[in-house]
C-alpha positions in Angstrom: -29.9 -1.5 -24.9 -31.1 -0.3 -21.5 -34.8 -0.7 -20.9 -36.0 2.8 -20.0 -38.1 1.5 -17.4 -35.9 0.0 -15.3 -33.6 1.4 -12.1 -30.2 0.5 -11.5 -29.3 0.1 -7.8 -25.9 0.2 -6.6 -24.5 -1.1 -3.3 -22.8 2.0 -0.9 -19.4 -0.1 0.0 -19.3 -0.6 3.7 -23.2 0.5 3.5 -24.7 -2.7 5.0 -24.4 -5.0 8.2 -26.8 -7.0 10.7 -29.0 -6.5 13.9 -30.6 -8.8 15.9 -34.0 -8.5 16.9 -36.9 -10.1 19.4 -40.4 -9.6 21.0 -39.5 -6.0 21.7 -37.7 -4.9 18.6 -34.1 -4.4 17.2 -31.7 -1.7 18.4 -32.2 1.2 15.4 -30.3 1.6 12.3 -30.1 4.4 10.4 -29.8 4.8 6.5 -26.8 6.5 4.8 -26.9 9.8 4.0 -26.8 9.2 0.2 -28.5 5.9 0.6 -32.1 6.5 -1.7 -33.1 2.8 -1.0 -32.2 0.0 1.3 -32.5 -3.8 0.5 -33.6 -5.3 3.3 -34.0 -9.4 4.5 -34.2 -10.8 7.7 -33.7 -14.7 9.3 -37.3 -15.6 10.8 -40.7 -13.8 10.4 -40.5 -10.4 11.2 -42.5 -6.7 11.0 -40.3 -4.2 9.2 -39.9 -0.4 9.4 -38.3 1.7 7.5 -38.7 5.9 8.5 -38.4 8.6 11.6 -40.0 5.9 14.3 -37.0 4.0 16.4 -38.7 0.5 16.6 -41.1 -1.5 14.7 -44.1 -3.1 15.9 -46.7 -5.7 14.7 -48.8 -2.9 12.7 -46.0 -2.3 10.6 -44.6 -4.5 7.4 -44.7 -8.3 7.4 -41.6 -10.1 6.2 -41.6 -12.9 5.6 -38.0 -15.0 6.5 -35.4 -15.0 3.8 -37.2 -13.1 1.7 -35.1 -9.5 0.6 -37.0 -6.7 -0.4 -36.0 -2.9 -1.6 -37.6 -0.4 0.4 -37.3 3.8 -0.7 -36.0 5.5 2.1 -34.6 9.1 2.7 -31.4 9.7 4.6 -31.5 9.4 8.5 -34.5 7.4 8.5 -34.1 4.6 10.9 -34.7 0.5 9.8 -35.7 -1.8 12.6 -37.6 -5.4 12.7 -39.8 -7.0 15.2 -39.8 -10.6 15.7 -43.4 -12.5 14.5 -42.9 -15.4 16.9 -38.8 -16.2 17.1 -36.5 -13.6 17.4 -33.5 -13.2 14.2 -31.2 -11.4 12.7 -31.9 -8.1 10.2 -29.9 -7.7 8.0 -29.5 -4.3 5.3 -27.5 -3.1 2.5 -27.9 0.7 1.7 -28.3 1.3 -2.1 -27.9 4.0 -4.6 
């Protein structure tokens, strides 16, 4: 029996991919129009934003490397990482 608490996610085929990212950001991606979360990881230390801006910055979410983490998003929002100290790859899977 299901617990009634919990949320099933579901990958979107073809919903995910990578960016690379440095000292002045990562080129924008933007979520899936059916996407209602996105699971999000990236290779080395990086700030995280997920919403209408086009590039994150060191005021927005710490990551830390390797470390995936599902973020609520609405459709067209944009997803883009900042490096902490070494740039890295960023790397998302949109979920339903």
């Amino acid at each position: 029996m299901a617990d009634r608490f919990s949320i099933t996610r579901r990958p979107i085929p073809s919903g995910g991919g990578v960016a690379t990212y440095t000292g002045t950001g990562s080129t924008a991606v933007t979520v899936l129009n059916n996407a209602t979360s996105v699971l999000v990881w990236v290779s080395t230390d990086a700030y995280v934003s997920v919403g209408a801006k086009t590039v994150a910055t060191t005021s927005d979410m710490p990551l830390p490397a390797n470390t995936p983490i599902l973020l609520d998003c609405q459709p067209g929002d944009k997803l883009s990482a900042v490096q902490v100290a070494t740039g890295g790859n960023f790397y998302y899977c949109n979920m339903t």
